[in-house]
Biotite code that builds the C-alpha atoms (Angstrom):
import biotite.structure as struc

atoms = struc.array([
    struc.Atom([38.678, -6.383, 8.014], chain_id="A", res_id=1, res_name="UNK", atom_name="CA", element="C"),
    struc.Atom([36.517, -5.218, 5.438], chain_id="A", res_id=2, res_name="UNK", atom_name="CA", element="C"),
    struc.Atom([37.548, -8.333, 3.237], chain_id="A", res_id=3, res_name="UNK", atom_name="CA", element="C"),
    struc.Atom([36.519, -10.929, 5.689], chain_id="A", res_id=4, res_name="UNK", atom_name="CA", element="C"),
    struc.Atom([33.127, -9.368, 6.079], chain_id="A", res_id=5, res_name="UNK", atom_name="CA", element="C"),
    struc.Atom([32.527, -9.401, 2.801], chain_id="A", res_id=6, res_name="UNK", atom_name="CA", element="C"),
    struc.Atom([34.111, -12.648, 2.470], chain_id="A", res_id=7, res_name="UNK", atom_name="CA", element="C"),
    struc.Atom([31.465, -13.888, 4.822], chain_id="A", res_id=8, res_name="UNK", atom_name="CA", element="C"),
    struc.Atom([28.486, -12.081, 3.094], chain_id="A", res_id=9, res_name="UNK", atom_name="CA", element="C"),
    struc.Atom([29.372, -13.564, 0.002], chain_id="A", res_id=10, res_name="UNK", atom_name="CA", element="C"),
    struc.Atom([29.363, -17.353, 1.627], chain_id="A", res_id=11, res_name="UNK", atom_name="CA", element="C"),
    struc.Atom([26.377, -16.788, 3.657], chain_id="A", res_id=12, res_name="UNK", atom_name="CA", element="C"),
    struc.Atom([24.497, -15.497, 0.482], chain_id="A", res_id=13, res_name="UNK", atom_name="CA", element="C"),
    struc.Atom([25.893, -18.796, -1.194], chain_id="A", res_id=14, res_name="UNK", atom_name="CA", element="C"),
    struc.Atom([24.737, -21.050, 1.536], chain_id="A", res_id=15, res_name="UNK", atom_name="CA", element="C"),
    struc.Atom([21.070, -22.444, 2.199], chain_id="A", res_id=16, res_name="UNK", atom_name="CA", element="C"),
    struc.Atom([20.865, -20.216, 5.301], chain_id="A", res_id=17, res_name="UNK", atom_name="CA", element="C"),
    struc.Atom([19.794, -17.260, 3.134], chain_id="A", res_id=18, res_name="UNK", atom_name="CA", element="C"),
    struc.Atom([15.925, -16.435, 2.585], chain_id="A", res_id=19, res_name="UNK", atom_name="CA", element="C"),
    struc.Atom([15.094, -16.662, -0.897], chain_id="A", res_id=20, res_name="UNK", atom_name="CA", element="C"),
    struc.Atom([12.648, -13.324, -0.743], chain_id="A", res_id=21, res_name="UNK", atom_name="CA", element="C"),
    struc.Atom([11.276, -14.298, -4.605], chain_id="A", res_id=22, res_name="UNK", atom_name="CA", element="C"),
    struc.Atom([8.930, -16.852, -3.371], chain_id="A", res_id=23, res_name="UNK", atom_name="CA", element="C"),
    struc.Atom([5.396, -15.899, -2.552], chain_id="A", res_id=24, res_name="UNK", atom_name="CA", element="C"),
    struc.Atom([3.566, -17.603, 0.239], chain_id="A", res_id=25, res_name="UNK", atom_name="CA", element="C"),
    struc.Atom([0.081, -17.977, 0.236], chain_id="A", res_id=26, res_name="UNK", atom_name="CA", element="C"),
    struc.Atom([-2.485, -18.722, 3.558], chain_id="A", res_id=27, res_name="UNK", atom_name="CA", element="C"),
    struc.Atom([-2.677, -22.844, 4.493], chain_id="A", res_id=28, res_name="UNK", atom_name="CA", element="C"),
    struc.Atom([-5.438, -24.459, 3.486], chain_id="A", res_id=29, res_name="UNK", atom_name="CA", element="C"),
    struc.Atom([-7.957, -24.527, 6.548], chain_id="A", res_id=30, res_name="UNK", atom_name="CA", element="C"),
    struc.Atom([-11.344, -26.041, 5.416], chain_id="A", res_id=31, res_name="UNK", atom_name="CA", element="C"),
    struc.Atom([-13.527, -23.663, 4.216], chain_id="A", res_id=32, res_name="UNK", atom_name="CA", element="C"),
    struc.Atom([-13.191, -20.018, 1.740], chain_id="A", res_id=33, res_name="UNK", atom_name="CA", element="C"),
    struc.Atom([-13.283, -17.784, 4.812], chain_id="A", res_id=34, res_name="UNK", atom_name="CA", element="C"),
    struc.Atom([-11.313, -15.445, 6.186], chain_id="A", res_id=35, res_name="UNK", atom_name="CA", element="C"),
    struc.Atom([-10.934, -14.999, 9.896], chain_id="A", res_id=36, res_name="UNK", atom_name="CA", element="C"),
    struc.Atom([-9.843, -11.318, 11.135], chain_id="A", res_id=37, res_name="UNK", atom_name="CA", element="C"),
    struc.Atom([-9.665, -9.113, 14.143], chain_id="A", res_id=38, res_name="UNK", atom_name="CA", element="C"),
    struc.Atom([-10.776, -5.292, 14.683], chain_id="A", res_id=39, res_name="UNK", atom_name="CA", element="C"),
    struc.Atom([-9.518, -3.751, 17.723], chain_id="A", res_id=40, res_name="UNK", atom_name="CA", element="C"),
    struc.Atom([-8.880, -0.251, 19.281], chain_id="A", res_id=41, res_name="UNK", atom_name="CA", element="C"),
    struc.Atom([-7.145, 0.039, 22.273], chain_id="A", res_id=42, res_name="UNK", atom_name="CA", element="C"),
    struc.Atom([-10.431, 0.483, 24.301], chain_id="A", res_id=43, res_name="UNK", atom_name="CA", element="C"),
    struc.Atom([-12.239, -2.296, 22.443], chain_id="A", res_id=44, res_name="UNK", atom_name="CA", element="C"),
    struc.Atom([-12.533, -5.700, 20.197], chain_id="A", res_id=45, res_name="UNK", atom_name="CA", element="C"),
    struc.Atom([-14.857, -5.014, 18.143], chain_id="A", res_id=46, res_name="UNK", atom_name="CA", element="C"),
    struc.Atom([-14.559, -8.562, 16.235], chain_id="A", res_id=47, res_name="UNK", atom_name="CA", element="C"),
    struc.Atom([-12.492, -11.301, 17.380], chain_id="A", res_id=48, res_name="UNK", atom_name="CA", element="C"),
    struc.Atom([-11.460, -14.637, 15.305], chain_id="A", res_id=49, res_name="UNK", atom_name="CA", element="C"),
    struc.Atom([-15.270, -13.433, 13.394], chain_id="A", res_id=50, res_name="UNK", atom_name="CA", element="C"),
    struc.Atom([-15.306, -15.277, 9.829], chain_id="A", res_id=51, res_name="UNK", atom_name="CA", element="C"),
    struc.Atom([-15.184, -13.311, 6.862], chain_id="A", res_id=52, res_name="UNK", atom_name="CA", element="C"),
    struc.Atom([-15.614, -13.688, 3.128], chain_id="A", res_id=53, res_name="UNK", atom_name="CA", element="C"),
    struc.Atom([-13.900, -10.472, 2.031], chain_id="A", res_id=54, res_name="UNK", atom_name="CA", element="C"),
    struc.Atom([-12.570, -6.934, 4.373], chain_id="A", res_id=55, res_name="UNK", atom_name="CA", element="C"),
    struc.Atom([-12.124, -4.205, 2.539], chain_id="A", res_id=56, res_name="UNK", atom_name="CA", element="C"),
    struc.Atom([-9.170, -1.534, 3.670], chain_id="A", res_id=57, res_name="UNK", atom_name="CA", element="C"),
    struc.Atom([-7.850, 1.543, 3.227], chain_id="A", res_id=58, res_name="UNK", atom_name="CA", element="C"),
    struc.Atom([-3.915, 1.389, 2.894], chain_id="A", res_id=59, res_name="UNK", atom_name="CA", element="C"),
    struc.Atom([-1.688, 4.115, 2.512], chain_id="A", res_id=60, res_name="UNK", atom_name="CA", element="C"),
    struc.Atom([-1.184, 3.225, -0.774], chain_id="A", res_id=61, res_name="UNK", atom_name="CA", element="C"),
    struc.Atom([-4.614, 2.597, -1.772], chain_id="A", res_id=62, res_name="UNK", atom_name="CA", element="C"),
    struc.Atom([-7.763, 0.676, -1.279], chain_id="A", res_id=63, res_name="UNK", atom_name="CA", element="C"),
    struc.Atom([-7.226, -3.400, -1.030], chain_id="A", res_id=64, res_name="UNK", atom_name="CA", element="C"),
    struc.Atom([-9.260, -6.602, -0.237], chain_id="A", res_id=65, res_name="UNK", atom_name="CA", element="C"),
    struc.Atom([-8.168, -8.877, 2.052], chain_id="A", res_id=66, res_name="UNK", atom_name="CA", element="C"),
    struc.Atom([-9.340, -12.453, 1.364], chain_id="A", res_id=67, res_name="UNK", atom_name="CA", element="C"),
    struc.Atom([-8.374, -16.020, 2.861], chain_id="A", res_id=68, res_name="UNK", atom_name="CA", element="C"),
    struc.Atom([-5.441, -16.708, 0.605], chain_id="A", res_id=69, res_name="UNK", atom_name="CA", element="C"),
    struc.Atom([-4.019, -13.050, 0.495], chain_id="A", res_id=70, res_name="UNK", atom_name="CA", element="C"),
    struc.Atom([-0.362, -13.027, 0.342], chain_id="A", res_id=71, res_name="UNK", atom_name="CA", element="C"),
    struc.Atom([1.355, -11.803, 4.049], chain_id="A", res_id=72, res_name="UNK", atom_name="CA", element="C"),
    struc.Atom([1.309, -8.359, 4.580], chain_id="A", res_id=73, res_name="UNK", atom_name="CA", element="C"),
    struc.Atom([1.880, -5.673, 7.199], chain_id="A", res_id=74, res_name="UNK", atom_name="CA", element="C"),
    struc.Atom([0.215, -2.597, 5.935], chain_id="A", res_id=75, res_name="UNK", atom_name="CA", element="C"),
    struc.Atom([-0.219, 1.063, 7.176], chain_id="A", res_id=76, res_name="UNK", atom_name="CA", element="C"),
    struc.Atom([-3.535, 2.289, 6.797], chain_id="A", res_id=77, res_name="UNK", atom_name="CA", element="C"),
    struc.Atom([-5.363, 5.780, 6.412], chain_id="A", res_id=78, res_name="UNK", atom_name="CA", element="C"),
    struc.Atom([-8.261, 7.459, 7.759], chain_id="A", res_id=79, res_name="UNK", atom_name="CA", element="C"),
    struc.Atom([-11.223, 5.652, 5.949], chain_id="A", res_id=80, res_name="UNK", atom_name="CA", element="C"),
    struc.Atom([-13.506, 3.020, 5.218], chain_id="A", res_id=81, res_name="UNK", atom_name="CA", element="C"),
    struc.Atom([-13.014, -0.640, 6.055], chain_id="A", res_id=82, res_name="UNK", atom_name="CA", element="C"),
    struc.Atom([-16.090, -2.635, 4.430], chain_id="A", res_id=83, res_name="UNK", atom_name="CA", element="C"),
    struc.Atom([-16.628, -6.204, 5.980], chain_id="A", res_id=84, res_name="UNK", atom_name="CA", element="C"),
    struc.Atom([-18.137, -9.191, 3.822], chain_id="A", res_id=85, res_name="UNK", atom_name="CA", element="C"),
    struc.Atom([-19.235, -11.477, 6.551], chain_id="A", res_id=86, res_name="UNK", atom_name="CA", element="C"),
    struc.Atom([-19.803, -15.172, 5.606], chain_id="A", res_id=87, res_name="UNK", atom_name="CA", element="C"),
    struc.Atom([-23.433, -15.101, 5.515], chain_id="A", res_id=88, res_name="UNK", atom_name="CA", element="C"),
    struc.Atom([-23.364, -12.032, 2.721], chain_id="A", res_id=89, res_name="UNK", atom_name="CA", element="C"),
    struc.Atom([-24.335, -9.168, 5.611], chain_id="A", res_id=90, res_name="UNK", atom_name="CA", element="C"),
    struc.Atom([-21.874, -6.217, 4.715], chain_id="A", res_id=91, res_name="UNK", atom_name="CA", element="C"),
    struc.Atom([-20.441, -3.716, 6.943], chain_id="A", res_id=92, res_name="UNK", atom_name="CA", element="C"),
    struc.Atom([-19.090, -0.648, 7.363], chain_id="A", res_id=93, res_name="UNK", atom_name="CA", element="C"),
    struc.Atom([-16.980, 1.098, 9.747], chain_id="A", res_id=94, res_name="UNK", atom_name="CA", element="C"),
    struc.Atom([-15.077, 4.472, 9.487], chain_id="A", res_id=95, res_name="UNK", atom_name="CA", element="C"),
    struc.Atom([-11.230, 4.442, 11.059], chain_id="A", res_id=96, res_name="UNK", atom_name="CA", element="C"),
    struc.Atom([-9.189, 6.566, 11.941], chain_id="A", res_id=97, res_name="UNK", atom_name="CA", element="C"),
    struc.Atom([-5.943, 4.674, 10.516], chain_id="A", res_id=98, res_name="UNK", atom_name="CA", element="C"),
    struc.Atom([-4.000, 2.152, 11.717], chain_id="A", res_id=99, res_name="UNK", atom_name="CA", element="C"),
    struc.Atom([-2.432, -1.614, 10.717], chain_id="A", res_id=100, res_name="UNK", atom_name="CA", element="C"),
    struc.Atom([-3.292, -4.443, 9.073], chain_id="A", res_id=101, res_name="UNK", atom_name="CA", element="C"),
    struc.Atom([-1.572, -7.663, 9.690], chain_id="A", res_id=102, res_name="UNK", atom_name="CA", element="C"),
    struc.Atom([-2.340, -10.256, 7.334], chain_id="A", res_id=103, res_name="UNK", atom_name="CA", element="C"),
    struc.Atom([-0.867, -13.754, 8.278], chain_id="A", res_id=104, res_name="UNK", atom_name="CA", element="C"),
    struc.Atom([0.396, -16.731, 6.233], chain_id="A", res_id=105, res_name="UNK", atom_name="CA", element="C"),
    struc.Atom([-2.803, -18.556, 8.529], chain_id="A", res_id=106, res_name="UNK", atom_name="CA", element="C"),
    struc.Atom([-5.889, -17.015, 6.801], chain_id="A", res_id=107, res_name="UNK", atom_name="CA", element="C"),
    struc.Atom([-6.049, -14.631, 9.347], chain_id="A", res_id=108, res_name="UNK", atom_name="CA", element="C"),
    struc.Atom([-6.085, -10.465, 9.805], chain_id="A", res_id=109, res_name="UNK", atom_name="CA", element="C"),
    struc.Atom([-5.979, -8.702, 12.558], chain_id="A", res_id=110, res_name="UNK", atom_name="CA", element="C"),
    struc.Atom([-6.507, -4.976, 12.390], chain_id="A", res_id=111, res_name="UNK", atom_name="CA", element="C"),
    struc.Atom([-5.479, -2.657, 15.107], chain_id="A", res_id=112, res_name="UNK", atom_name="CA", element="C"),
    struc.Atom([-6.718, 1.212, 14.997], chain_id="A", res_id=113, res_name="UNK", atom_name="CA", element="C"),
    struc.Atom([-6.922, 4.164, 17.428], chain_id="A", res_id=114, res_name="UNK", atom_name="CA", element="C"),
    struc.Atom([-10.817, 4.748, 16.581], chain_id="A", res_id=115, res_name="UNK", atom_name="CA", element="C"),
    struc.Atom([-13.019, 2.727, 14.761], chain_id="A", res_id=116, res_name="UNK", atom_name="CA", element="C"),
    struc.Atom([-17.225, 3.681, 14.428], chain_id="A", res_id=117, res_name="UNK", atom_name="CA", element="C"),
    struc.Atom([-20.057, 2.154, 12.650], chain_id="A", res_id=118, res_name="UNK", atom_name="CA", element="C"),
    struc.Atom([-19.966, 4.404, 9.679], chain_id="A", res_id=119, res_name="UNK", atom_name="CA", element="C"),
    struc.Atom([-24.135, 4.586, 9.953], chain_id="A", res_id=120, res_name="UNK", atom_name="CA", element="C"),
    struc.Atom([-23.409, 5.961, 13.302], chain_id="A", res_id=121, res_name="UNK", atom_name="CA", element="C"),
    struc.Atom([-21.160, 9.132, 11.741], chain_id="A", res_id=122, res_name="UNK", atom_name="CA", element="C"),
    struc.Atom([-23.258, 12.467, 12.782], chain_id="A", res_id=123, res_name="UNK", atom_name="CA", element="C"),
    struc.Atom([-23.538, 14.153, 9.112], chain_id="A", res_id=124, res_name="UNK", atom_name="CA", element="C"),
    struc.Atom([-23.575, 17.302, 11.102], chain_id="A", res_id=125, res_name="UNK", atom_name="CA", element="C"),
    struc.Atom([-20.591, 16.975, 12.888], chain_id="A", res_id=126, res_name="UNK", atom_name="CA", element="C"),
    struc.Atom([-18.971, 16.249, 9.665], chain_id="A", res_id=127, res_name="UNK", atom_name="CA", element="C"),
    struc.Atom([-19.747, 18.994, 8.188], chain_id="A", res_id=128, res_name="UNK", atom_name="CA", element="C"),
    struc.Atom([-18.681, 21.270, 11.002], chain_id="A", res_id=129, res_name="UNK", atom_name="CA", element="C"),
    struc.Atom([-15.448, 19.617, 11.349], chain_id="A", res_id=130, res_name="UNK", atom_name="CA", element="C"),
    struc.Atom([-14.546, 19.830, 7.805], chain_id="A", res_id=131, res_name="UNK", atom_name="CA", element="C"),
    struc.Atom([-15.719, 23.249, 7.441], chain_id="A", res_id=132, res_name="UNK", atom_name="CA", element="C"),
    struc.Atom([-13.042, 24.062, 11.024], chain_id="A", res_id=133, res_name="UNK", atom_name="CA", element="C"),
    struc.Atom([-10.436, 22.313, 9.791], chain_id="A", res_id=134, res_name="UNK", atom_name="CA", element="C"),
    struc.Atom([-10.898, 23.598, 6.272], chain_id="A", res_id=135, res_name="UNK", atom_name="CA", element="C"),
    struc.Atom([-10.142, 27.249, 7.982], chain_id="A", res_id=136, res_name="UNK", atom_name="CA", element="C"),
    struc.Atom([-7.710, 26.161, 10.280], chain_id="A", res_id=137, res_name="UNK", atom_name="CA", element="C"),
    struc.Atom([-5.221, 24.812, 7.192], chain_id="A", res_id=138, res_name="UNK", atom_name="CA", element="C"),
    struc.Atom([-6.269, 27.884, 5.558], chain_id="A", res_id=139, res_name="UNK", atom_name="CA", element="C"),
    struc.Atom([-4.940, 29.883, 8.965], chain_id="A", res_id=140, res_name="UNK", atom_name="CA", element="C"),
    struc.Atom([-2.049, 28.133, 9.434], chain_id="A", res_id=141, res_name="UNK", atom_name="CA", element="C"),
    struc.Atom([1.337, 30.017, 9.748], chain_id="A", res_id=142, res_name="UNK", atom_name="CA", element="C"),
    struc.Atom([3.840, 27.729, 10.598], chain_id="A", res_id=143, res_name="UNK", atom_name="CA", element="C"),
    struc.Atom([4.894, 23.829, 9.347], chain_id="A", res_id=144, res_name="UNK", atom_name="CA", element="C"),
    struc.Atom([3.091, 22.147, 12.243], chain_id="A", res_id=145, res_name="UNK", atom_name="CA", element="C"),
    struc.Atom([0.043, 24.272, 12.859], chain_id="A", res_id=146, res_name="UNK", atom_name="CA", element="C"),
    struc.Atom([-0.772, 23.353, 9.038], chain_id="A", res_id=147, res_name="UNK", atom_name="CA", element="C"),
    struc.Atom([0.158, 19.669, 9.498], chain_id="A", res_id=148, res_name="UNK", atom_name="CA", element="C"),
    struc.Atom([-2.208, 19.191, 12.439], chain_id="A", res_id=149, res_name="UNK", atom_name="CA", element="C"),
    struc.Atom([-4.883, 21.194, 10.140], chain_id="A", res_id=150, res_name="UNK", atom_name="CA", element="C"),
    struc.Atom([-4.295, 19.006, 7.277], chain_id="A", res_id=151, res_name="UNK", atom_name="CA", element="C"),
    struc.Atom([-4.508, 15.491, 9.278], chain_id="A", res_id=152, res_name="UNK", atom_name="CA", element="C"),
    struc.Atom([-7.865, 16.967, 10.959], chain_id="A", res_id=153, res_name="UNK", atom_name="CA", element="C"),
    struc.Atom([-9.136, 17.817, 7.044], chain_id="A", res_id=154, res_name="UNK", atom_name="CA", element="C"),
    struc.Atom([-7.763, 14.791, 5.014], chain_id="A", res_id=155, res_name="UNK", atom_name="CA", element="C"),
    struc.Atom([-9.762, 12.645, 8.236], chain_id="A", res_id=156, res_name="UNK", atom_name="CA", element="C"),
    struc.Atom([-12.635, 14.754, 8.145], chain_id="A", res_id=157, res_name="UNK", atom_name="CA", element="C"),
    struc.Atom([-12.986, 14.681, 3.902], chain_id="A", res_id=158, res_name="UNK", atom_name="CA", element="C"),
    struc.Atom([-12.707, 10.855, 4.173], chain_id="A", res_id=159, res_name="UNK", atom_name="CA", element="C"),
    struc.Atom([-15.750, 11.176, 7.015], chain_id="A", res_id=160, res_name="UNK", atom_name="CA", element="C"),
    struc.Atom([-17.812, 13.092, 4.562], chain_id="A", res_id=161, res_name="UNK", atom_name="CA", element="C"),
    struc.Atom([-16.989, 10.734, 1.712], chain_id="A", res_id=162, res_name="UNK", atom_name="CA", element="C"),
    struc.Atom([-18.083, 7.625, 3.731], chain_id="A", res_id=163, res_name="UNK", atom_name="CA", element="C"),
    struc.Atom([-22.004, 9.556, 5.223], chain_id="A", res_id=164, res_name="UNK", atom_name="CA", element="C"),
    struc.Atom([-22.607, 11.100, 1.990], chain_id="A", res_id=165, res_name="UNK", atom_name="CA", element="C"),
    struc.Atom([-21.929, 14.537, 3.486], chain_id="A", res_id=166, res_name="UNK", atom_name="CA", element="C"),
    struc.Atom([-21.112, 17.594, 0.309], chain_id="A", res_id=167, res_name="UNK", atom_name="CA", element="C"),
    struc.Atom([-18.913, 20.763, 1.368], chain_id="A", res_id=168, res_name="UNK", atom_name="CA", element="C"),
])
């Protein structure tokens, strides 16, 4: 049994039906140098099919542009900033919680999150408070989960106070 299976890997492997995962596509040609992406929430679109030169993310593994001819992606992001270039130079900021970024083979993005604000909108205040609350609630924590939850709440609050300009 285990002979024929491996028998058939083997020719399937050999045969033009399997995907040669060393070649790199790149977004189709479409016209123009722009990028067109999508930022939504569950309770809102805040763009839809909007035209982009360059959006800015922040990926699990570290910051990244996205620009028309990015290579296809699906990519987890953090708590952060995501930094739009719009076409006619404006830039823009918003602050989000996290989320996914799909970036297809068609020059386009889309970018689901749970919470996404204008980062000029970001109370300093609040910041502040939260970081200093969840700051002593990881310090407080007893147990695996309590400090879990404590840490998410800080890492997302630090990244907040990063992006208004807010100190400890």
């Amino acid at each position: 049994m285990i002979r024929s299976i491996v028998k058939s890997t083997n020719t399937l492997l050999k045969s033009n039906v399997a995907i040669n995962s060393n070649k790199r596509f790149f977004a189709t040609e479409t016209g123009d140098d722009l990028l067109t992406f999508s930022l939504l929430s569950p309770h809102q679109t805040i763009y839809k099919d909007k035209k982009a030169q360059l959006v800015t993310l922040p990926g699990a593994k570290g910051i990244f542009g996205v620009a028309k001819n990015h290579v296809p992606r699906i990519a987890e992001l953090k708590p952060g900033v995501i930094q739009i270039n719009h076409e006619n130079g404006d830039l823009e900021k918003f602050f989000i919680s996290g989320g996914f970024a799909f970036v297809n083979p068609d020059a386009s993005c889309y970018i689901n999150t749970i919470e996404a604000v204008p980062v000029d909108q970001l109370d300093p205040n609040e910041v502040k408070n939260g970081l200093t609350r969840f700051t002593q609630l990881y310090n407080d924590a007893q147990d695996e989960n309590s400090k879990a939850i404590a840490l998410i709440g800080l890492e997302t609050h630090q990244q907040m106070a990063f992006a208004c300009g807010v100190s400890a």
